[in-house]
GUBATI-399478 format. One record per residue: chain; x, y, z of N, C-alpha, C in turn; residue number from 1. Coordinates in steps of 0.001 Angstrom, whole numbers, m for minus. Layout:
# residues N
PT  chain      n_x      n_y      n_z     ca_x     ca_y     ca_z      c_x      c_y      c_z    n
PT      A        X        Y        Z        X        Y        Z        X        Y        Z  NUM
...
This chain:
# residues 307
PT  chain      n_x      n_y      n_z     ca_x     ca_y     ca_z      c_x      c_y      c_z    n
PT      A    58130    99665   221255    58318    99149   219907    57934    97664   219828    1
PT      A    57921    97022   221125    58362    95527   220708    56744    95007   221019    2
PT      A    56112    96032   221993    54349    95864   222048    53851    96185   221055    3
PT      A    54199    97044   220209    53335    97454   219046    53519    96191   217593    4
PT      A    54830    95712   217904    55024    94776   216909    54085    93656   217191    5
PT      A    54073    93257   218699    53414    92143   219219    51987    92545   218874    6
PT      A    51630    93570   218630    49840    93971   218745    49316    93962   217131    7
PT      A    50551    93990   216217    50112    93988   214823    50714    92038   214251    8
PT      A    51406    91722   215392    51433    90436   214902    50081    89433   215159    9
PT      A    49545    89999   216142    48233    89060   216828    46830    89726   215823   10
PT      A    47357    90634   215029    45955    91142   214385    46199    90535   213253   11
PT      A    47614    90281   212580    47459    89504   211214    47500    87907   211527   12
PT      A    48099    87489   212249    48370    86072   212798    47257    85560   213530   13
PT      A    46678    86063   214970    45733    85799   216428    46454    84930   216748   14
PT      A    45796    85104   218322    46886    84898   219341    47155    83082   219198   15
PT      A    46854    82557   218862    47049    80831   218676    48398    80413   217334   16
PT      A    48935    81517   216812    49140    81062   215957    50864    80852   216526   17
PT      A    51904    79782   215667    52907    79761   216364    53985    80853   216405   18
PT      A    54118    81468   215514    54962    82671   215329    54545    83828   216329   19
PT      A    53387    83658   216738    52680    84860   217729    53229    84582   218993   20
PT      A    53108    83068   219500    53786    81954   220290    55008    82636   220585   21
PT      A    55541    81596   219741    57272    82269   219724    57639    83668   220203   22
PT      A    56805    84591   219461    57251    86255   219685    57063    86099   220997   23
PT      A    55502    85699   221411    55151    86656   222856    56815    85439   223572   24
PT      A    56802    84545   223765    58560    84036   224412    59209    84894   224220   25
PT      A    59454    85356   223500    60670    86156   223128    60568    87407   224163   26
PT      A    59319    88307   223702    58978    89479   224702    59163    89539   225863   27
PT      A    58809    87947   226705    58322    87582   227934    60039    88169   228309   28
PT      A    60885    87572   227575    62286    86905   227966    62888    88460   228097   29
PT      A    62679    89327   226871    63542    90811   226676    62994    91938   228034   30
PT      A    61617    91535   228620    61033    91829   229756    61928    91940   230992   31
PT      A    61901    90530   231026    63020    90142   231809    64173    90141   232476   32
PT      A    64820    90656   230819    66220    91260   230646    66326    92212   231160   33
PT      A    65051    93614   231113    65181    94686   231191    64297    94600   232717   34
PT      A    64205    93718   233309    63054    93627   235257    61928    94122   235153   35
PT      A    61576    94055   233947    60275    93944   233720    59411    92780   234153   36
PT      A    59607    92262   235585    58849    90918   235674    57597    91044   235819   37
PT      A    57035    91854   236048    55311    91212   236385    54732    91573   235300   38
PT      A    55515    92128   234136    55127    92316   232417    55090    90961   232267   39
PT      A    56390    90303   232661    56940    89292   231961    55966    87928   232587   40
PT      A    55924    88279   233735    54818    87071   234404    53529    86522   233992   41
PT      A    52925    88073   233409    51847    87971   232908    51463    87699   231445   42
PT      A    52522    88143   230973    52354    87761   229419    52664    86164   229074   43
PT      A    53506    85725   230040    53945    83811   230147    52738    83075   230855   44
PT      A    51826    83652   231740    50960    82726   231799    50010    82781   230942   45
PT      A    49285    83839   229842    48562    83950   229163    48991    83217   227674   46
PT      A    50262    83108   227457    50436    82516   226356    51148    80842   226555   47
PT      A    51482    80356   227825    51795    79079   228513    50079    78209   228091   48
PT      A    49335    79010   228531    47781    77776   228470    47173    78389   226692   49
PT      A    47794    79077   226634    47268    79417   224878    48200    78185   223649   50
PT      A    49769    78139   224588    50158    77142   223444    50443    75637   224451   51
PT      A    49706    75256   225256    49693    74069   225359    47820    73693   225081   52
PT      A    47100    74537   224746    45939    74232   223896    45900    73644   222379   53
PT      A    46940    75025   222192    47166    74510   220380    48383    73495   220307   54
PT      A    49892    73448   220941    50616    73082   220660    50514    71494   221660   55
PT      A    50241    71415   222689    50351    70182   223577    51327    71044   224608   56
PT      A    51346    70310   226057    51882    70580   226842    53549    70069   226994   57
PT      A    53836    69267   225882    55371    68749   225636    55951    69207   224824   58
PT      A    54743    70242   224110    55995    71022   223110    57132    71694   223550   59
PT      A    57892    71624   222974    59153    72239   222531    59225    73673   223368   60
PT      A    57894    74680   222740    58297    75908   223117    57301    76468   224181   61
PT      A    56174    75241   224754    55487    75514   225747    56312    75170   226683   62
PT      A    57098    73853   227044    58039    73582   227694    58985    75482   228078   63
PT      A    59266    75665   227065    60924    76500   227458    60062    77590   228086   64
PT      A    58380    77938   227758    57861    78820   228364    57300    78893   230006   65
PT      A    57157    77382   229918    57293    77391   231769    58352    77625   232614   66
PT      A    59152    76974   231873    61228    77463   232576    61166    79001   232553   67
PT      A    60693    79580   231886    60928    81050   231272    60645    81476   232951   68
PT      A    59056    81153   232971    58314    81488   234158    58989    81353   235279   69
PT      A    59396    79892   235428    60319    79955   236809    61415    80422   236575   70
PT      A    61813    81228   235575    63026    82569   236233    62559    83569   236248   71
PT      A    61331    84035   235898    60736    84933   236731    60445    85078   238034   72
PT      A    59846    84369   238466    59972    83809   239777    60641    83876   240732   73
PT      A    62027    83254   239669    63298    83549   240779    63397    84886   240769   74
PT      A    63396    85474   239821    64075    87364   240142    63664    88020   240652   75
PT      A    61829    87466   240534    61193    88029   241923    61114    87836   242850   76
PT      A    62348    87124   243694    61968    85746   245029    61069    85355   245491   77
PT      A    60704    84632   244359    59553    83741   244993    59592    82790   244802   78
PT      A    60597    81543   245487    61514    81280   244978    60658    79436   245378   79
PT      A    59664    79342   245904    58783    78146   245568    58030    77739   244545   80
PT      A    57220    79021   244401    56879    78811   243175    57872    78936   241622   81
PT      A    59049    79684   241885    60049    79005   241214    60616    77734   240624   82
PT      A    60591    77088   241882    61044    75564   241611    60118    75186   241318   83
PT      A    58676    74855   241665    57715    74395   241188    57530    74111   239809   84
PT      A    57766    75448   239145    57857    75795   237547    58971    74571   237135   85
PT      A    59953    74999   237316    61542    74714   237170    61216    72648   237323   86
PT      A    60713    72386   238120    60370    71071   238543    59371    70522   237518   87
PT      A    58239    71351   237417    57274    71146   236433    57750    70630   234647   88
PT      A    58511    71648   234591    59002    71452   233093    59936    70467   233043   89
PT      A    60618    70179   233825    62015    69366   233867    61072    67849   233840   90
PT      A    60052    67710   234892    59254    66237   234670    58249    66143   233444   91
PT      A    57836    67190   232556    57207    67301   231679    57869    66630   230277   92
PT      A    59390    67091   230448    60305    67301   229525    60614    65911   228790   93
PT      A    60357    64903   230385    61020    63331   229934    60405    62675   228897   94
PT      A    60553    61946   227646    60171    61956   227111    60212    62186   225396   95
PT      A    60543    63817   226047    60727    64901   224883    62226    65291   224750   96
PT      A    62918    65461   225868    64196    66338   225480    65099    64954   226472   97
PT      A    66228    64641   225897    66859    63609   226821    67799    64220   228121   98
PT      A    68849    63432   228891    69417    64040   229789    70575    64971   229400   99
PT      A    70995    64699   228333    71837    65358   227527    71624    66821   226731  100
PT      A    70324    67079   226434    69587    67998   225811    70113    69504   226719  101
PT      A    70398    70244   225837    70797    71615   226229    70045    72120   226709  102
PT      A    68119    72514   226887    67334    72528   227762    67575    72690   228660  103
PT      A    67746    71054   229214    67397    70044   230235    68589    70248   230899  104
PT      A    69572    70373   230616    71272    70949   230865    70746    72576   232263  105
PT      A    69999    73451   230849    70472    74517   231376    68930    75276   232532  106
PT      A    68241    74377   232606    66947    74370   233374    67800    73602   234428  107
PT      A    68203    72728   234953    68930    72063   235710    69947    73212   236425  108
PT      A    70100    73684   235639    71530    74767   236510    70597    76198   236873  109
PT      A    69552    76520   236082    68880    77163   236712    68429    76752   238188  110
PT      A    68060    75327   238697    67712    74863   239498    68536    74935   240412  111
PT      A    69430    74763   239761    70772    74657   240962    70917    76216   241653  112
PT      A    70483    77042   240787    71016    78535   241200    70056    78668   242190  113
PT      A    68180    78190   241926    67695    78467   242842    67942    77711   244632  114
PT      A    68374    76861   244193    68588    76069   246316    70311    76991   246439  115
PT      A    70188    77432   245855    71725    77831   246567    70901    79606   247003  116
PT      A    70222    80202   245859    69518    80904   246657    68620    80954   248253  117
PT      A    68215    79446   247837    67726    79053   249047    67923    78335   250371  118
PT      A    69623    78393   249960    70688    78125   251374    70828    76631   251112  119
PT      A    70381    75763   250360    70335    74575   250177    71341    74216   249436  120
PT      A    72781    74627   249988    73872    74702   249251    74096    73193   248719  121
PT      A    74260    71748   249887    74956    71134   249022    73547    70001   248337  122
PT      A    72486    70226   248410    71428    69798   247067    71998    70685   246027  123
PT      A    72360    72161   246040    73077    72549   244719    74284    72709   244083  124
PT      A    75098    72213   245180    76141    71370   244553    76484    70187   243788  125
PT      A    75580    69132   244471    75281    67771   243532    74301    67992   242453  126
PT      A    73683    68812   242118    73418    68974   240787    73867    69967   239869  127
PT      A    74993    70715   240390    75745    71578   239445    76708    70560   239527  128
PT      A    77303    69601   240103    78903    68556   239546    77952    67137   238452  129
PT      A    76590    67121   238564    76042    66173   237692    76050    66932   236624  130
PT      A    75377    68068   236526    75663    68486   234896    76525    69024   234357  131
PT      A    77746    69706   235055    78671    70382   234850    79447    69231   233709  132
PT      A    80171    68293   234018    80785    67018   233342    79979    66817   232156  133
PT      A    78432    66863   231874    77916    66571   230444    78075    68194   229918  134
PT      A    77692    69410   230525    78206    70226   229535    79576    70261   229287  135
PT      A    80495    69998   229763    81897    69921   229171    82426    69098   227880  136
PT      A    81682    68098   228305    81717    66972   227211    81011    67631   225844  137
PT      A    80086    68056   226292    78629    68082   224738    78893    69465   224734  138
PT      A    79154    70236   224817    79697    71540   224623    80779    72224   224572  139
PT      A    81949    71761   225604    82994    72307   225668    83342    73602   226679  140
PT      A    84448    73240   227418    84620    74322   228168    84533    75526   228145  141
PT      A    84434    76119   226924    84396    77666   226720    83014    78209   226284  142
PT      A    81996    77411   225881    80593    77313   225972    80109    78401   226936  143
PT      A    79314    78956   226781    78541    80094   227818    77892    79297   228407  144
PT      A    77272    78206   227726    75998    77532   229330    77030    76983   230876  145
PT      A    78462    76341   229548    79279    75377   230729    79937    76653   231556  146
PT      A    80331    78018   231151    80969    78327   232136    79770    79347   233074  147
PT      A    78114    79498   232415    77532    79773   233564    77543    78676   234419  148
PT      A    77446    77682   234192    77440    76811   235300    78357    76590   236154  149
PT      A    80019    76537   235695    81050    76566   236469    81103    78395   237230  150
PT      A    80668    79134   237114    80123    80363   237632    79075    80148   238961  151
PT      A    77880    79231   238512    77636    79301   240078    77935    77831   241044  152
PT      A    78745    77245   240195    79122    76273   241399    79905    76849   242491  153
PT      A    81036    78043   241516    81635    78507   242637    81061    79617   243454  154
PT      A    80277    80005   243487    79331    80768   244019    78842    79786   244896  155
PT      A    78562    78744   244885    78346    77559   246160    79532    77414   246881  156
PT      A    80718    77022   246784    81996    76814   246719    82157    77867   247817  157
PT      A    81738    79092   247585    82124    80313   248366    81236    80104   249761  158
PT      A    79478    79516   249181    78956    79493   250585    79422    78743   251671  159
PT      A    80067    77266   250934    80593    75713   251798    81993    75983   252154  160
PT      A    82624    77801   251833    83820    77742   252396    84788    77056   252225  161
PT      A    84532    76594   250666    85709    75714   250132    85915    76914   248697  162
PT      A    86982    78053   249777    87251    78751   249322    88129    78813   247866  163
PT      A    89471    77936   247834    90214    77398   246952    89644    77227   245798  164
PT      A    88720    76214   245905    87689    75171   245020    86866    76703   244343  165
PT      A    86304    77821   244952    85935    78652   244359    86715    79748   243786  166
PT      A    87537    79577   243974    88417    80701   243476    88717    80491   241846  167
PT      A    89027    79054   242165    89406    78084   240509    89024    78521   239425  168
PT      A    87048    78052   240250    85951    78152   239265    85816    79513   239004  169
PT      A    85734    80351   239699    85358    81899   239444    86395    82244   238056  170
PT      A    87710    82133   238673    88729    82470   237379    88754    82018   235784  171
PT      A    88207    80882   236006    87951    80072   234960    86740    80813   234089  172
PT      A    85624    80703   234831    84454    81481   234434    84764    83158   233809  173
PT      A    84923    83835   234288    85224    84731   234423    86504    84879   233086  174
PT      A    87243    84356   232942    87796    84487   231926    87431    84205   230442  175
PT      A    86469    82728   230639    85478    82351   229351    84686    83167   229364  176
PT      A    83589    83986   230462    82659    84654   229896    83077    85799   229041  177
PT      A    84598    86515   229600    85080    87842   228916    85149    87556   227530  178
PT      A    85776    86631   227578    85976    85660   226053    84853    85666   225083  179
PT      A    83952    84982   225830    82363    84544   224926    81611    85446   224382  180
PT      A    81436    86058   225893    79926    87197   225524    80675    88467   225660  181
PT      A    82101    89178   226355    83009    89961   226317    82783    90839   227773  182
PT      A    83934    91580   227609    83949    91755   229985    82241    92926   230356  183
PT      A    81631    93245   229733    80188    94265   230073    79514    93344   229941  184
PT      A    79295    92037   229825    78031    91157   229189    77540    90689   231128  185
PT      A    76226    91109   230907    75457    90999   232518    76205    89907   233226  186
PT      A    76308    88271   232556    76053    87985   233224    78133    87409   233264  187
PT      A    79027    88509   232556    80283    88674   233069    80264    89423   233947  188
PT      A    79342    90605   234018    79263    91469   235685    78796    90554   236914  189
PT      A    77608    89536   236734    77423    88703   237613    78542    87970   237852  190
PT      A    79042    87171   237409    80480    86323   238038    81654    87180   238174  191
PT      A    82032    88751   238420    82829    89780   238985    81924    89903   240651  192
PT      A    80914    90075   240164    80039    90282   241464    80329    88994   242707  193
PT      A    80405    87490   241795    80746    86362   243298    82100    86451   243066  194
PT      A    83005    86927   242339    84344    86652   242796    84570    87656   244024  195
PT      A    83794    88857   243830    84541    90005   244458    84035    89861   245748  196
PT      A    82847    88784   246065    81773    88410   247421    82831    87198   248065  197
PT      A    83492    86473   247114    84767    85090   247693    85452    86081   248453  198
PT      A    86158    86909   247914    87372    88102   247925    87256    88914   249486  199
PT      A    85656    89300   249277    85212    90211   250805    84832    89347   251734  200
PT      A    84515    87923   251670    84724    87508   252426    85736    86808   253706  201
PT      A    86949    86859   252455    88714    86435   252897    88698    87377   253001  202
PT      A    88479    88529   253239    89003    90035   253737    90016    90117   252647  203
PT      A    90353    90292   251437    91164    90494   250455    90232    91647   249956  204
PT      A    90187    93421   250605    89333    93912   249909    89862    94732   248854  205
PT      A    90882    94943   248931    91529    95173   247855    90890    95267   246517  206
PT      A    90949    94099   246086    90706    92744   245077    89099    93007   244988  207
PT      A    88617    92927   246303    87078    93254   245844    86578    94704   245621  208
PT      A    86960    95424   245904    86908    96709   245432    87059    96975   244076  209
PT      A    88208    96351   243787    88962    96806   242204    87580    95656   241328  210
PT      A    87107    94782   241513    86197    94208   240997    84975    94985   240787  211
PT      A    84522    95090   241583    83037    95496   241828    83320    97264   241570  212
PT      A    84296    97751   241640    83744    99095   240693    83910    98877   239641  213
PT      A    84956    97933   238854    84457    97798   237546    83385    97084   237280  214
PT      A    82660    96271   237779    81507    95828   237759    80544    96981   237383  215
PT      A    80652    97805   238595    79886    98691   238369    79531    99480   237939  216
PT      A    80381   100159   236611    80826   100583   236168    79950   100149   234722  217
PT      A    80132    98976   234656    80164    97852   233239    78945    98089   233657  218
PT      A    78020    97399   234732    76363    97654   234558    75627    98529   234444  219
PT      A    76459    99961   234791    75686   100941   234870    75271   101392   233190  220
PT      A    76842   100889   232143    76321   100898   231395    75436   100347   230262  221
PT      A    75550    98886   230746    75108    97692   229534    73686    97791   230210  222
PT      A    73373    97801   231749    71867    97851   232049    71184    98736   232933  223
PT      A    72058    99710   232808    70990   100937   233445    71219   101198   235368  224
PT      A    71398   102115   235650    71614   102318   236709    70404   101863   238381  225
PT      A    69434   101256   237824    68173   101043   238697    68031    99745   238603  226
PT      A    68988    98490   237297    68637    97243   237326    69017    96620   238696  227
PT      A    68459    95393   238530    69117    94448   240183    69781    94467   240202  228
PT      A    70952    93623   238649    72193    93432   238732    73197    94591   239526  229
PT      A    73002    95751   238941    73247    97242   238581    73668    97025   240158  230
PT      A    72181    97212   241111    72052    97279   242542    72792    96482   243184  231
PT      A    72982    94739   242810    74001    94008   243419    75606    94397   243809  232
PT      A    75789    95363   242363    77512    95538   242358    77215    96637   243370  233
PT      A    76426    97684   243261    76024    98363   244509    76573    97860   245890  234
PT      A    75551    96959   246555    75570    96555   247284    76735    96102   247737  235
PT      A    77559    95581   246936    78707    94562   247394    79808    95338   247752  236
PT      A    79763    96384   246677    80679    97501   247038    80630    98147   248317  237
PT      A    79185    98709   249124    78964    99421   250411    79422    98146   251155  238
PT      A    79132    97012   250889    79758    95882   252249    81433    96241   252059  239
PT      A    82031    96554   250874    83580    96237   251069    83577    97477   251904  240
PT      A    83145    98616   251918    83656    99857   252937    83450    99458   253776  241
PT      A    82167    99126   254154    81764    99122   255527    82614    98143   256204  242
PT      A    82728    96587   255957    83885    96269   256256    85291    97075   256729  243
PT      A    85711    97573   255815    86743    98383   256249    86931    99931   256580  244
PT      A    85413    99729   257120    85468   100504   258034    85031   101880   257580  245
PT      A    84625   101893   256594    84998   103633   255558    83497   103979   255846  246
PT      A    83371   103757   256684    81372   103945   256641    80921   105347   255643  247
PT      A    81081   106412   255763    80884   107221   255083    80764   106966   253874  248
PT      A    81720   106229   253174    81898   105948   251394    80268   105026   251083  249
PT      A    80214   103972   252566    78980   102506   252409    77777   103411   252288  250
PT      A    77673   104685   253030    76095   104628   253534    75317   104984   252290  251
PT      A    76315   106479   251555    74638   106301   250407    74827   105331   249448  252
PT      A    75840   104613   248504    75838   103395   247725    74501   102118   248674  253
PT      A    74840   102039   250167    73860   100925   250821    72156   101660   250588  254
PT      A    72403   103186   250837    70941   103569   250852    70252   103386   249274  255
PT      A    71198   103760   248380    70718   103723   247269    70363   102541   246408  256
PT      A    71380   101367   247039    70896    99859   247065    69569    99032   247480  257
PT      A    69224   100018   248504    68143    99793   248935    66700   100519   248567  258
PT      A    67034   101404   248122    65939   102204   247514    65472   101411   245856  259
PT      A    66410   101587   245463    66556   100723   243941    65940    99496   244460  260
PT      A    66258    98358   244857    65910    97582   245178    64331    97207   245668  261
PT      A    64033    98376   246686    62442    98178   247127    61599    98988   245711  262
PT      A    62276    99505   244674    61108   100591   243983    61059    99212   243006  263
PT      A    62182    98711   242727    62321    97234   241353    61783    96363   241910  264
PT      A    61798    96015   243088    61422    94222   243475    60807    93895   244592  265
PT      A    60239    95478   245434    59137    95034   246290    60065    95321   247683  266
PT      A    58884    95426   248807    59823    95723   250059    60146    93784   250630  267
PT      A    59463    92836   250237    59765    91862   250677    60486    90907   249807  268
PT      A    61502    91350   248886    62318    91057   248449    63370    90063   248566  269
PT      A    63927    89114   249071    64805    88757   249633    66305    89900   249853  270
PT      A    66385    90189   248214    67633    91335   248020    67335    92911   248579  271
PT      A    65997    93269   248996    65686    94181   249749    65731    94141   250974  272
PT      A    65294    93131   251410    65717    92495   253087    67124    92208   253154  273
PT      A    67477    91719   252587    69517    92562   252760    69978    93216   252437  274
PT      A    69495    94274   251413    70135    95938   252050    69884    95852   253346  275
PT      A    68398    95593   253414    67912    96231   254810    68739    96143   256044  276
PT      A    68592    94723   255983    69688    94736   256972    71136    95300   257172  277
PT      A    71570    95154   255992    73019    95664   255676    72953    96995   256223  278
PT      A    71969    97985   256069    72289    99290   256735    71572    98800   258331  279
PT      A    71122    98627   258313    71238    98131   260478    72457    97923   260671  280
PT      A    73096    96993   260321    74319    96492   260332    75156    97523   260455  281
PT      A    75661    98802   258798    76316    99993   259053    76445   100738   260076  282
PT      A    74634   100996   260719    74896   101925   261650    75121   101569   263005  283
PT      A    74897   100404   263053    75673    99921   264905    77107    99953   264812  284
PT      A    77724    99179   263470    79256    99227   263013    79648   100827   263520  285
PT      A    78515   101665   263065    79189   103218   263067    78543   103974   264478  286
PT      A    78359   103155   265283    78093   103634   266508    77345   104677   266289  287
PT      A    75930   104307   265576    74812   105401   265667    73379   104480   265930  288
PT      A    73676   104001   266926    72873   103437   267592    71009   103467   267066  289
PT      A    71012   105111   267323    69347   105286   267070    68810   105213   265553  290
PT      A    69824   105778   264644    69610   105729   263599    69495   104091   263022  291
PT      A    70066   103099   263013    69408   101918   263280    68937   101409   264067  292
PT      A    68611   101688   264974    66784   101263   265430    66097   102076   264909  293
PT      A    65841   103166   264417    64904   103661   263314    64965   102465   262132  294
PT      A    65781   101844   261526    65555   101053   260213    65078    99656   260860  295
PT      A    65707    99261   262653    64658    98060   263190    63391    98497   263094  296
PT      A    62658    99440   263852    61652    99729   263447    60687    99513   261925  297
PT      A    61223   100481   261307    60948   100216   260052    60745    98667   259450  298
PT      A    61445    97731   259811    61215    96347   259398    60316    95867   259854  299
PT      A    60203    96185   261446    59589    95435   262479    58336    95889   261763  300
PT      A    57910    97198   261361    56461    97414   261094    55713    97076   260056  301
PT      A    57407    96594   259288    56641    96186   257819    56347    94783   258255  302
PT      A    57169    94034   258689    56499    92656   258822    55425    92257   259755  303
PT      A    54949    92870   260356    53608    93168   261168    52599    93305   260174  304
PT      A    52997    94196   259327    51903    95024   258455    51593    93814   256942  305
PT      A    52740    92880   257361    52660    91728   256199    51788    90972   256740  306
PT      A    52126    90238   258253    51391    89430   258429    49605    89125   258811  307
């Protein structure tokens, strides 16, 4: 529906015009929503050099279309040319949008999400406590940008083992997002997903269990049973068995984590390379020795076959 609209807007409008602009953003973004990325990749670079021709490269909505890009990027881990993007627009921006600018706010915490992806926990800590304090101020605590952001600080919080400090933030979050966007909204399943990862990591699995099936539960229905998100609560769930031991309950939720995962986002995935591992992991836990070295194998040949 939303291509056919886009294909009768470019025949009365053509592709330069700003409303055509705008739409294809919009598309790029609902792409997105739905992991449609290499739709979404491709339609943002074709209309990124179409409206910094007509519009300038500081516009307004060529700007938000390079950010767009580097969260594509990220969902596809690729997570240099991510920042690149993410870096690109943010030095483009000066100028145009100030430090205060909701943008510039929430491209910044995108940034932050990516080094914490990229283990570069406390570079993304000092720039989730720099902007965290201006969205509180210029927005207010119950704001969706301020409590995504207080969402993945503690998601850092959890990596630096300043467990407490994440627990805070998670609760906090987690209670504004139910509030804001209401308890099925993705990215209230995403902050169930790091509380219930704080939780399995203190061995409180309890707590993470009772999370992450309602998580899972909530994504299967707001986004479909094959999305990432979908696959994350997956995933987190086969670690709480396997942890405790229930191997049987982990293996097909881990297999099916992993299948989902390599058919959506590629076998070199970052989030596919930890299923992957995660079931190696299961089956030595479950004293089946050969059956993971069949999945060493399997890695070993893919990354041969990469390089």
């Amino acid at each position: 529906m939303l291509e056919k609209a886009m294909s009768i807007c470019n025949r009365v409008l053509g592709e330069e015009h700003v409303r055509m602009l705008d739409f294809a953003n919009t598309l790029g973004y609902v792409y997105s929503d739905l992991a449609r990325y290499d739709d979404a990749e491709h339609l943002y670079i074709s209309n990124i050099q179409i409206a910094r021709r007509v519009l300038g490269e500081k516009n307004n909505l060529s700007l938000v279309m390079v950010g767009n890009l580097g969260n594509v990027y990220f969902n596809l881990g690729r997570y240099d040319e991510a920042e690149r993007k993410y870096l690109e627009m943010l030095r483009l921006r000066e100028g145009v949008w100030d430090d205060e600018k909701v943008w510039t706010l929430r491209y910044k915490s995108f940034l932050a999400q990516l080094y914490r992806e990229q283990k570069r926990y406390e570079e993304s800590e000092r720039l989730y406590l720099e902007i965290l304090p201006i969205q509180r101020h210029m927005d207010g605590d119950e704001n969706f940008c301020t409590l995504w952001t207080v969402s993945g600080l503690a998601q850092v919080y959890t990596n630096l083992h300043k467990y407490d400090e994440a627990e805070k933030f998670f609760n906090e979050a987690l209670k504004g997002l139910q509030k804001a966007v209401g308890p099925e909204h993705r990215d209230t399943v995403r902050c169930m997903n790091g509380l219930a990862e704080l939780y399995t990591v203190q061995h409180q699995f309890d707590k993470a269990e009772s999370i992450l099936t309602n998580a899972l539960k909530s994504s299967n229905y707001t986004l479909g049973d094959d999305h990432p998100w979908t696959l994350t609560s997956m995933n987190g769930l086969a670690i709480v068995y396997k942890e405790q031991g229930d191997y049987a309950k982990a293996e097909p939720l881990l297999l099916e984590a992993f299948e989902g995962r390599r058919l959506k986002l590629g076998d070199t995935h970052p989030h596919t390379l930890e299923s992957w591992h995660n079931l190696i992991a299961l089956y030595e836990a479950w004293n089946k020795p050969e059956i993971a070295h069949k999945w060493k194998v399997k890695m070993e040949q893919k990354e041969d076959y990469e390089e």
